[in-house]
C-alpha positions in Angstrom: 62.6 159.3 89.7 62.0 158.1 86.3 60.3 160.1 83.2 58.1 157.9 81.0 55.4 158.7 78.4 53.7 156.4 75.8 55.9 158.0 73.0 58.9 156.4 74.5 59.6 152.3 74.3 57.2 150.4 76.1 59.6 148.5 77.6 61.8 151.6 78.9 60.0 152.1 82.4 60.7 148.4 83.1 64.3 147.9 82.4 64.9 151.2 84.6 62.4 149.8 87.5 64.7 145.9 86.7 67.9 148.2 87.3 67.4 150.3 90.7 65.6 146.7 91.9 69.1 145.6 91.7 70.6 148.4 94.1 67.5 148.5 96.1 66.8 151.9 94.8 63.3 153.1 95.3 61.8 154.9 92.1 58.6 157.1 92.3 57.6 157.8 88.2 55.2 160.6 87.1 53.8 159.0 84.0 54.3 155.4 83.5 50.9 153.7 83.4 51.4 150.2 82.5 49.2 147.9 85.1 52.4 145.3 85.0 54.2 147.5 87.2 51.7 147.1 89.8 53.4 143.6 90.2 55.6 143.7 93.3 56.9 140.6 93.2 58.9 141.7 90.5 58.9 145.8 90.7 59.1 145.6 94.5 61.1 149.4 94.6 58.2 151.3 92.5 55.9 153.7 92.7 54.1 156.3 91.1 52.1 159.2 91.1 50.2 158.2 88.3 47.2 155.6 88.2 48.0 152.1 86.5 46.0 151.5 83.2 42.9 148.9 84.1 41.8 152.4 85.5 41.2 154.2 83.0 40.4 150.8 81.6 37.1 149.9 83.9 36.1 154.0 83.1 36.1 153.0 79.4 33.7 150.0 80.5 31.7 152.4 82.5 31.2 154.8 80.0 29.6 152.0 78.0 27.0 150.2 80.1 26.2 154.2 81.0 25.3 154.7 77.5 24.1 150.6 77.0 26.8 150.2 74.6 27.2 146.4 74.7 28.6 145.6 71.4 31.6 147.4 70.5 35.2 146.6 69.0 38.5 147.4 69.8 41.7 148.7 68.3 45.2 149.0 70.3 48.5 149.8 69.9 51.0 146.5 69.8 53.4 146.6 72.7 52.9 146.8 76.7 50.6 150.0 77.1 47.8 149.0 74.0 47.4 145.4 74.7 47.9 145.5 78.3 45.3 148.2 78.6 43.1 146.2 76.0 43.3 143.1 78.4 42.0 145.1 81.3 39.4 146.2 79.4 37.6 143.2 77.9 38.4 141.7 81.9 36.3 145.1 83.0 33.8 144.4 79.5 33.1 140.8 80.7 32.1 141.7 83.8 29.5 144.6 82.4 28.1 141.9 79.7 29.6 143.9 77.1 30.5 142.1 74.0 34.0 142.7 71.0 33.0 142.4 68.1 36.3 142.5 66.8 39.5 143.3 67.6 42.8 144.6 65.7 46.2 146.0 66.8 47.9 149.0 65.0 51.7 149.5 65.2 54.6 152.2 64.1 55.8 149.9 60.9 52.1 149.7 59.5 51.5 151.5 56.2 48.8 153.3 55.0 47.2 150.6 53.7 47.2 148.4 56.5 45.2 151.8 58.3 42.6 151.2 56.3 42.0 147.6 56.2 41.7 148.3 60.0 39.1 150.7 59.2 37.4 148.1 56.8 37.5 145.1 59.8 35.7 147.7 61.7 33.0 148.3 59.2 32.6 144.6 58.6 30.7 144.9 62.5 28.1 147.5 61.1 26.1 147.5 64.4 29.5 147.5 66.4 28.9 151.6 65.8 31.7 152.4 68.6 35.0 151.8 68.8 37.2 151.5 71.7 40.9 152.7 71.3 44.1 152.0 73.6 46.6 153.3 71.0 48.9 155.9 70.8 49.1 159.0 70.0 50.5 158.5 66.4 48.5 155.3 66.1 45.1 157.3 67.0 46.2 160.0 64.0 46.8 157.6 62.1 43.2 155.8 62.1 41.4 158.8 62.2 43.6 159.6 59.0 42.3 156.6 57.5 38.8 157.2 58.6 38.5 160.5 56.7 39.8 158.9 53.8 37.4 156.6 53.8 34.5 158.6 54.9 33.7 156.7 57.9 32.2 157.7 61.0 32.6 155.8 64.3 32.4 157.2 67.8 35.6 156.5 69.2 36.2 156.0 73.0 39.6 156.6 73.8 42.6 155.7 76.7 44.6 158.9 77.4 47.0 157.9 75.0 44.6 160.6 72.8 44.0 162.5 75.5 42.8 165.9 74.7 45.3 166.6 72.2 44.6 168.9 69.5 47.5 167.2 67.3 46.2 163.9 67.1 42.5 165.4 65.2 44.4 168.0 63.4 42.9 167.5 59.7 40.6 164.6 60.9 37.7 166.6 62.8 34.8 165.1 60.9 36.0 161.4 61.2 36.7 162.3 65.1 33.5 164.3 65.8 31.4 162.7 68.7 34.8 160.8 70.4 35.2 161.0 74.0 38.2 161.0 75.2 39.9 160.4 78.8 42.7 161.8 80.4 44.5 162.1 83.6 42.7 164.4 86.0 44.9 167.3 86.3 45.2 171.2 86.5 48.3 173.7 85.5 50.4 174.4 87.9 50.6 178.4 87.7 53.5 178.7 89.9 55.6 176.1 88.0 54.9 178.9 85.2 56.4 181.3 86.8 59.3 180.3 87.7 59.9 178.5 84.1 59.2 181.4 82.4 61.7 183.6 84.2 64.6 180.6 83.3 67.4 181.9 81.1 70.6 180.6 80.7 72.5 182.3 82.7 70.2 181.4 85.6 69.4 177.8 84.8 73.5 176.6 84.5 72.5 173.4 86.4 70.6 171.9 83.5 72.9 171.0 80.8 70.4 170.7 78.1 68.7 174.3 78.9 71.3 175.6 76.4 70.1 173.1 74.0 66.6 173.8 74.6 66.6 177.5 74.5 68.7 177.6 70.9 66.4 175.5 69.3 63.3 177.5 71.1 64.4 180.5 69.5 66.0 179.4 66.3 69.4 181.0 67.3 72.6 180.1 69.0 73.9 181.6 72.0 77.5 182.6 71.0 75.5 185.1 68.6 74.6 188.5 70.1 70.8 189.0 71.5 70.0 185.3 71.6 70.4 185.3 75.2 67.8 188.1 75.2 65.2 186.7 73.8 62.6 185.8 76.9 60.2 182.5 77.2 57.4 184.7 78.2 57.5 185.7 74.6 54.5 184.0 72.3 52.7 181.1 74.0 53.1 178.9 76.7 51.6 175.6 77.2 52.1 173.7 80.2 52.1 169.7 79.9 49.8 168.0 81.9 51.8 166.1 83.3 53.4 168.8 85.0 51.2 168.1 88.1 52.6 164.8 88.6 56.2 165.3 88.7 55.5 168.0 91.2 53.6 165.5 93.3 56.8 162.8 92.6 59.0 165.1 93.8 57.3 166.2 96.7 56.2 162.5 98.0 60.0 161.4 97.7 60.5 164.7 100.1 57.8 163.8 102.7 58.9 160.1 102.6 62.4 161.8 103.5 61.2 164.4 106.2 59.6 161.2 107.6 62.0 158.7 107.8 64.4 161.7 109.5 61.8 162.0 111.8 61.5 158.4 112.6 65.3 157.1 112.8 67.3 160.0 113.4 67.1 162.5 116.8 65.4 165.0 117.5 67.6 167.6 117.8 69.2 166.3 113.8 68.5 168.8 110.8 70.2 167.1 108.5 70.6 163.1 107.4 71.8 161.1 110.0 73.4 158.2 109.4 70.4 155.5 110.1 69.1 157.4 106.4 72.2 156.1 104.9 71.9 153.7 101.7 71.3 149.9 102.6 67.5 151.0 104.0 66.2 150.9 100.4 63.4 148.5 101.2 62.1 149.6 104.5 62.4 153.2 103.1 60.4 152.4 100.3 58.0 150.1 102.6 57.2 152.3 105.5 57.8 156.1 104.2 57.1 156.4 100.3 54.0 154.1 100.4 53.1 155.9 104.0 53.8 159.0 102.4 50.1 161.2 102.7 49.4 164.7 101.8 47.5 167.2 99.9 48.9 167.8 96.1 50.7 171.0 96.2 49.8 174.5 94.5 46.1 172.9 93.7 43.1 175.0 93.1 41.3 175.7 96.3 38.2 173.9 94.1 40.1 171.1 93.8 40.4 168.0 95.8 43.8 166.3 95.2 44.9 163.5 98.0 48.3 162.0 97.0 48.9 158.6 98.8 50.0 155.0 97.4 47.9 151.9 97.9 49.7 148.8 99.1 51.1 148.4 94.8 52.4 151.8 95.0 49.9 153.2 92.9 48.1 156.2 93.0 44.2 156.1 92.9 42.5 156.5 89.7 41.1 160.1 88.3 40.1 160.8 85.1 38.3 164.0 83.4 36.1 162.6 80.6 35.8 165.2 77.3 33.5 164.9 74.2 34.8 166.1 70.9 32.1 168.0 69.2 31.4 171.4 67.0 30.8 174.3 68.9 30.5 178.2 67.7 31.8 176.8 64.1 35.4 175.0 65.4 35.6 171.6 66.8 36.6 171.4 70.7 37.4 168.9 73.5 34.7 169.8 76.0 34.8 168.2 79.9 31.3 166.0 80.5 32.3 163.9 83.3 35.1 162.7 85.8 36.3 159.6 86.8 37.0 158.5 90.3 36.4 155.1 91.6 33.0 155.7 90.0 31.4 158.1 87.0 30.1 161.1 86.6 28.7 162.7 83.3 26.8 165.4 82.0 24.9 163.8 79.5 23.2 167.7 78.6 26.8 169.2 77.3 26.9 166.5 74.7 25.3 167.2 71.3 24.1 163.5 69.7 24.5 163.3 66.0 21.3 161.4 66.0 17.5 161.8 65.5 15.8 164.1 68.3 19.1 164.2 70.2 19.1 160.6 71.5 22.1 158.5 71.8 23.3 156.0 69.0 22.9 152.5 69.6 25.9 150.1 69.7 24.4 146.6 70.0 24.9 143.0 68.2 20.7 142.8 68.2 18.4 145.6 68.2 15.9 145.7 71.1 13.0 143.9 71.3 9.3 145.4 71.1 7.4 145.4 73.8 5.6 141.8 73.4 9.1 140.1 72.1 11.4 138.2 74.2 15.2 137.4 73.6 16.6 134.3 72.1 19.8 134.3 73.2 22.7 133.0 71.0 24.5 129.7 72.3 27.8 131.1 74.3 26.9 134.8 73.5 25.4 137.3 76.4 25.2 140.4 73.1 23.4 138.7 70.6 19.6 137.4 70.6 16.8 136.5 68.2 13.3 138.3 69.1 10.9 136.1 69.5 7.0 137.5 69.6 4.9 136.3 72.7 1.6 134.8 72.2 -1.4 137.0 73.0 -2.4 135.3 76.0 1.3 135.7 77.6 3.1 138.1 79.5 6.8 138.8 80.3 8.3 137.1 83.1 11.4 138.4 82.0 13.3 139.4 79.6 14.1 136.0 78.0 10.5 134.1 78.8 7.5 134.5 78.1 4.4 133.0 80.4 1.1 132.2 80.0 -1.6 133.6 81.5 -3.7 131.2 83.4 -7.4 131.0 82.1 -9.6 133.6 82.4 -7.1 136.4 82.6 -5.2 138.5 80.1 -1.7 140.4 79.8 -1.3 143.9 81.4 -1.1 146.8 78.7 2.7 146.6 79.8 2.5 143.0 79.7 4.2 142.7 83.6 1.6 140.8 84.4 -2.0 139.5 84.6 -5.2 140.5 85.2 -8.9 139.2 85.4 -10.8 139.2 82.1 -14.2 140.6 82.7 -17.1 138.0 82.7 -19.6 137.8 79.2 -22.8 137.0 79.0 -25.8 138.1 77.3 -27.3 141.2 78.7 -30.4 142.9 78.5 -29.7 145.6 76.6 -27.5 143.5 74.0 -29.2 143.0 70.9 -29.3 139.3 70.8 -31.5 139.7 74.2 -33.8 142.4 73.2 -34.8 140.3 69.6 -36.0 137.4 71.6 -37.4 139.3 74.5 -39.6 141.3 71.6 -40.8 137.8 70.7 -41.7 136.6 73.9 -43.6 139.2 74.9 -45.3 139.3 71.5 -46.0 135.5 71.9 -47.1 135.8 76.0 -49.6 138.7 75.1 -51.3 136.4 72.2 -51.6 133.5 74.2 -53.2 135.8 77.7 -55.7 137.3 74.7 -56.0 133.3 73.7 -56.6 132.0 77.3 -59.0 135.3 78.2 -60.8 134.3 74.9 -61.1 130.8 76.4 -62.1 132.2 79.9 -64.7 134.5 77.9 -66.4 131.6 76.2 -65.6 128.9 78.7 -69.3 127.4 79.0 -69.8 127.4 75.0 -69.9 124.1 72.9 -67.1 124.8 70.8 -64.4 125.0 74.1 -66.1 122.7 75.9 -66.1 120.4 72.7 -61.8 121.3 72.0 -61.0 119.4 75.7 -61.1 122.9 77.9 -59.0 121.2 80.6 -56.3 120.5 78.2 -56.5 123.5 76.2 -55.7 125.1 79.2 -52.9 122.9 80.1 -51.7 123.4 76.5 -51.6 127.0 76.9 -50.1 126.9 80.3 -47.2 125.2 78.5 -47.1 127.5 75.6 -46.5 130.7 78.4 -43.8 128.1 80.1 -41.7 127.9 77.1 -42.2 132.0 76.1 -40.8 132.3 79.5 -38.3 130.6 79.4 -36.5 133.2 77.0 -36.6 135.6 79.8 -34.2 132.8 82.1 -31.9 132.4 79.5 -31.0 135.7 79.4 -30.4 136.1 82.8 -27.2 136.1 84.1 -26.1 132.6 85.1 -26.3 131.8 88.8 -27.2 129.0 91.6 -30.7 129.8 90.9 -30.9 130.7 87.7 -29.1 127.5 86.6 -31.8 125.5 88.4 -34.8 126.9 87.1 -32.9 126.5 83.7 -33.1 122.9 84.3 -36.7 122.5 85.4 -38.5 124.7 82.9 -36.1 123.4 79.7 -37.4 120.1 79.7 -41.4 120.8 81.7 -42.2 123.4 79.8 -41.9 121.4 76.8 -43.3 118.4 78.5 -46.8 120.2 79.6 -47.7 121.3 75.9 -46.3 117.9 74.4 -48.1 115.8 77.2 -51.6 117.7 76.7 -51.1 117.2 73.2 -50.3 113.6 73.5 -53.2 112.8 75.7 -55.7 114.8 73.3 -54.9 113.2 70.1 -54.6 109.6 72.4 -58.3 110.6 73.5 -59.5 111.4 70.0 -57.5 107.8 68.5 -59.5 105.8 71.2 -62.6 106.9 70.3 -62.8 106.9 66.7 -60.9 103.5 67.3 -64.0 102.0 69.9 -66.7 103.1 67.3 -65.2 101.2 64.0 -65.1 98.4 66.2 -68.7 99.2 68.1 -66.9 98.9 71.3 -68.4 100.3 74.4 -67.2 103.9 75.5 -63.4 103.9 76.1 -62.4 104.4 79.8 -60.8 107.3 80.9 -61.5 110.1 78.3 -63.7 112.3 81.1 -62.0 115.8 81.2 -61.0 114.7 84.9 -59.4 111.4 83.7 -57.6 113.6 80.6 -56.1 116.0 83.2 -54.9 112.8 85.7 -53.0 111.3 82.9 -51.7 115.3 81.3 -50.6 115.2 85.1 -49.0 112.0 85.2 -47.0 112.6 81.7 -45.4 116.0 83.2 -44.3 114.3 86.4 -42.4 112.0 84.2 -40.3 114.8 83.0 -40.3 116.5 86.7 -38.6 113.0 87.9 -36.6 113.5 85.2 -35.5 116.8 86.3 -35.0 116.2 89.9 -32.8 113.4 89.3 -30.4 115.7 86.5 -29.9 117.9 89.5 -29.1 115.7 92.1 -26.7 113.7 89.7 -24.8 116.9 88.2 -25.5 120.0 90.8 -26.4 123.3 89.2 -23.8 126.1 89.6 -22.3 128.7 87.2 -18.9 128.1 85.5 -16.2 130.4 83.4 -15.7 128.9 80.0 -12.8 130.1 77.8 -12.2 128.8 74.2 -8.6 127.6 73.5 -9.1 129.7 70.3 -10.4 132.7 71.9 -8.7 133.1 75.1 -9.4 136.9 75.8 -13.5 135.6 76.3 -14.4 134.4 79.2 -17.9 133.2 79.1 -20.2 132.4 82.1 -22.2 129.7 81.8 -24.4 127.2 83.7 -22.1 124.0 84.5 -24.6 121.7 82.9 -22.9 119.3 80.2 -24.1 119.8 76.6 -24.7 116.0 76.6 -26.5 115.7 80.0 -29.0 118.7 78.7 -29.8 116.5 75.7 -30.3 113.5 77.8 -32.9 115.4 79.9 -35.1 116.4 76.4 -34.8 112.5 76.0 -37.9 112.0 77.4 -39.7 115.1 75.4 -38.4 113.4 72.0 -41.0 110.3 73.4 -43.9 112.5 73.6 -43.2 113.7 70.4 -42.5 110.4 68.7 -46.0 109.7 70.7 -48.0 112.3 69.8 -46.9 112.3 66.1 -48.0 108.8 66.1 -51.8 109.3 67.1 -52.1 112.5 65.2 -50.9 110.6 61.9 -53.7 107.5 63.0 -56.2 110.3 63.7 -55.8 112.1 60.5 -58.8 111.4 58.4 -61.1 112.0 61.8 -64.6 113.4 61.2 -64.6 117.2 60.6 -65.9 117.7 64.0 -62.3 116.5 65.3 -60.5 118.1 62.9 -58.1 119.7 65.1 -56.4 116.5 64.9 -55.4 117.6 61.6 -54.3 120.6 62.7 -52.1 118.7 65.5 -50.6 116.4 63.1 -49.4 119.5 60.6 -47.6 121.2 64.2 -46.1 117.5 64.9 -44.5 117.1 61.6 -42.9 120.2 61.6 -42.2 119.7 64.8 -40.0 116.3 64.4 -38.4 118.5 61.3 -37.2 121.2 63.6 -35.9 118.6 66.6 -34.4 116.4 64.1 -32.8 119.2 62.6 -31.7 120.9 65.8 -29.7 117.7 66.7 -26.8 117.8 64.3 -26.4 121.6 64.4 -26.6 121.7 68.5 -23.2 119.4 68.2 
């Protein structure tokens, strides 16, 4: 059984482990950690009580993605237990995503100065805010020396090379406030108290360095009178930690012996038989020490303590996890978690430093908003570039953004899509109500007109005007008023169709009456300056046959527009505005103004024969009056061309 703790040469545990191989001398130690003695093919003879580093190591990484610590650095000690324990733990980082920022190695001959140029490397990674330390004891003093001299805060996450030690923050508390800490899971042993207590020497003869020990205890020397009195219950009495291991060594090497006597000797032997004899090292060591199973000894009945080996001779990992934090005005280690096989913490027992209690952040990029996605760095999983998604996208996932297809729009959370509502105008919307004002304004003048008309239909004066086509005229005029109340409706099969028919007729049946009228008066004021017989076809029922034949012109034209493009309702969303959707009729802009094609004749027409019929007697002045509506008329169309497209 070999003694071994990280103050002692790194390399001590290994020659020792290289010299029983020799003799096929099977060693169980209590405290040596390093995870190269888990190699058999070279330490085939040892085992141990304790857990191998990459343990505590893969803890250490745990402790980090808990918190979403992903960019951190790391300091250890030079030598087997630092950089061993270092290696496991960027193996344990790696797998987590977690990301060193940098890295630096402290040793025994290293000065003050060279502390603090650690300390400054470490600043250098400002948003590396926690530090990772496989060091020793001394080593950990040492920078947290440094770090009060420099005023610098860090929180520290440390291999149980600090442990829980009082000495390695004594004079450092505010540079090692907020450090957590691990350290073997263990508990004093209170009969292993009792008994050393009661040593003396004159009890204890078989330890030669008792005598040694107890003069330099009590500052006196045993051939002078009353030092042998003196008593070790006197003043305080820590226990190491360790304690509980070396019981458990002790007793596994007794078990592995009570069970090879039990397997190779007879039943009736009490003592060791010769089949125990030396020259069984390896099968000893094979099929009783790493066999060996039973509960830890003297252990709390709260406790649950299983020693056994694993097929390496190691003993499974268990850690107690403290915080380092100011309580009732003095600094203490407090317990917020265990380790074993997986964590535990209690996050509530540790007081943040930080704004409203939360965590600090430890990462190479700060997190994106809500609408950003991450640009990650070539060869680096830590660092990223936030990159703002357009309005009109959502998150696939963390690194993409994707578009929503048209008509929709992002969630409020931006996990996905959803259907944008449908606009068009409405009744109660302002630009609807302005319009529908008007129409109503212009139908009720023109029902007063035609009642008027229907009032005085036998006079001279309506007869005289062309009644038929007056009437036809104001049948148009109602048409197009109307025709404000279909636009306004909300697009559909047949609102789209009626859209098609009344745009173009209605304008057709007032410009066809008109057309005919002022073509009635031309040829007559025409047939008398050349004393011509009466024209043909001016009768009233001859003026409403040709009216009749203009508008089914435009009708043909209408039927055919719907038979070529069919009417139907489509959603129309502007590349520039893409949270609109906009119903609409699926007519084409052009194919609209193809289909007033044929109105643009009758107004070319009409404006024609009112200009030749301009000077006409004053009896037929309303020619006058036709020619003034067609001017402005051609003004308006020719206008609305240009500013349609």
């Amino acid at each position: 059984m070999v003694y071994h703790s990280p103050s002692l040469p790194p390399f001590f545990p290994h020659q020792v482990a290289n010299l029983l191989r020799l003799f096929q001398i099977p060693q169980i130690s209590y405290a040596s950690t390093s995870a190269k003695l888990s190699d058999k093919s070279r330490y085939d003879y040892f085992a141990r009580t304790v857990p191998p580093d990459f343990y505590q190591a893969k803890a250490i990484a745990e402790i980090l993605r808990y918190f979403n610590w992903t960019y951190v650095s790391t300091v250890a000690s030079e030598g087997d237990y630092g950089e061993t324990g270092i290696d496991a733990f960027q193996q344990e980082a790696r797998a987590r995503q977690i990301c060193i920022a940098t890295s630096a190695k402290v040793s025994r001959s290293m000065n003050r100065y060279s502390y603090d140029q650690v300390i400054r490397s470490l600043q250098q990674k400002s948003n590396a805010k926690v530090v990772i330390l496989f060091t020793r004891s001394e080593d950990a003093r040492e920078l947290l020396v440094a770090a009060a001299r420099m005023n610098v805060t860090f929180i520290w996450v440390a291999s149980d090379g600090w442990g829980a030690q009082e000495s390695v923050v004594r004079g450092s508390e505010t540079a090692a406030e907020g450090a957590f800490t691990i350290e073997l899971a263990s508990y004093p042993i209170r009969e292993f108290a009792d008994y050393f207590t009661k040593l003396n020497p004159y009890t204890n003869t078989r330890n030669p360095w008792f005598r040694e020990f107890w003069e330099h205890r009590f500052d006196c020397s045993l051939t002078e009178p009353g030092c042998s009195e003196n008593s070790l219950r006197d003043g305080k009495f820590e226990q190491e930690s360790k304690i509980m291991f070396v019981v458990n060594a002790v007793y596994a090497m007794a078990h592995a012996l009570h069970n090879m006597r039990q397997a190779v000797c007879p039943p009736n032997a009490t003592k060791i038989c010769d089949a125990m004899k030396p020259g069984t090292g390896k099968r000893f060591y094979r099929d009783f020490i790493l066999k060996a199973k039973f509960d830890a000894p003297f252990r709390p009945a709260d406790t649950e303590n299983m020693v056994r080996f694993d097929a390496y001779g190691d003993s499974l990992g268990r850690y107690n996890i403290f915080h380092y934090h100011k309580q009732d005005d003095k600094y203490v280690y407090r317990k917020v978690g265990y380790w074993a096989q997986g964590l535990i913490l209690n996050t509530s027992q540790v007081p943040w430093r930080g704004p409203a209690g939360a965590p600090p952040t430890s990462q190479c990029s700060d997190p994106c908003r809500k609408n950003e996605v991450k640009s990650m760095q070539p060869g680096d999983v830590c660092c990223w570039i936030c990159i703002p998604c357009q309005p009109y996208q959502y998150l696939l996932d963390e690194f993409t953004c994707a578009d929503c297809s048209f008509g929709q729009w992002p969630q409020a959370n931006l996990t996905g899509c959803f259907d944008l509502p449908e606009e068009y105008i409405r009744w109660e919307d302002a630009w609807a109500i302005g319009p529908v004002t008007i129409s109503c304004l212009g139908m009720l003048c023109t029902l007063s007109v035609v009642g008027l008309f229907f009032k005085h239909n036998d006079t001279p004066v309506v007869k005289a005007s062309g009644r038929e086509l007056s009437y036809i005229l104001l049948l148009g005029v109602l048409m197009c008023y109307s025709m404000t109340f279909i636009y306004i409706a909300k697009p559909s099969m047949a609102v789209c169709t009626l859209r098609r028919l009344g745009l173009g007729t209605s304008f057709a049946v007032c410009y066809s009456a008109l057309l005919t009228k002022t073509n009635r008066i031309a040829r007559i004021f025409s047939g008398v300056k050349d004393g011509a017989t009466r024209p043909r076809f001016i009768s009233p029922a001859s003026q409403v046959a040709i009216c009749g034949g203009l508008i089914s012109c435009q009708l043909l034209v209408a039927v055919v527009w719907l038979l070529v493009e069919m009417p139907g309702v489509r959603k129309e969303v502007s590349p520039e505005r893409r949270d609109i959707v906009t119903l609409k009729c699926n007519s084409k802009d052009s194919s609209m103004l193809a289909a007033l094609a044929y109105n643009c004749v009758l107004i070319v027409l009409c404006t024609v024969y009112a200009f030749k019929t301009r000077k006409c007697p004053e009896n037929f002045n309303e020619a006058k009056f036709i020619g003034f509506t067609m001017y402005t008329t051609c003004i308006i169309w020719l206008a609305f061309q240009p500013i349609f497209y």
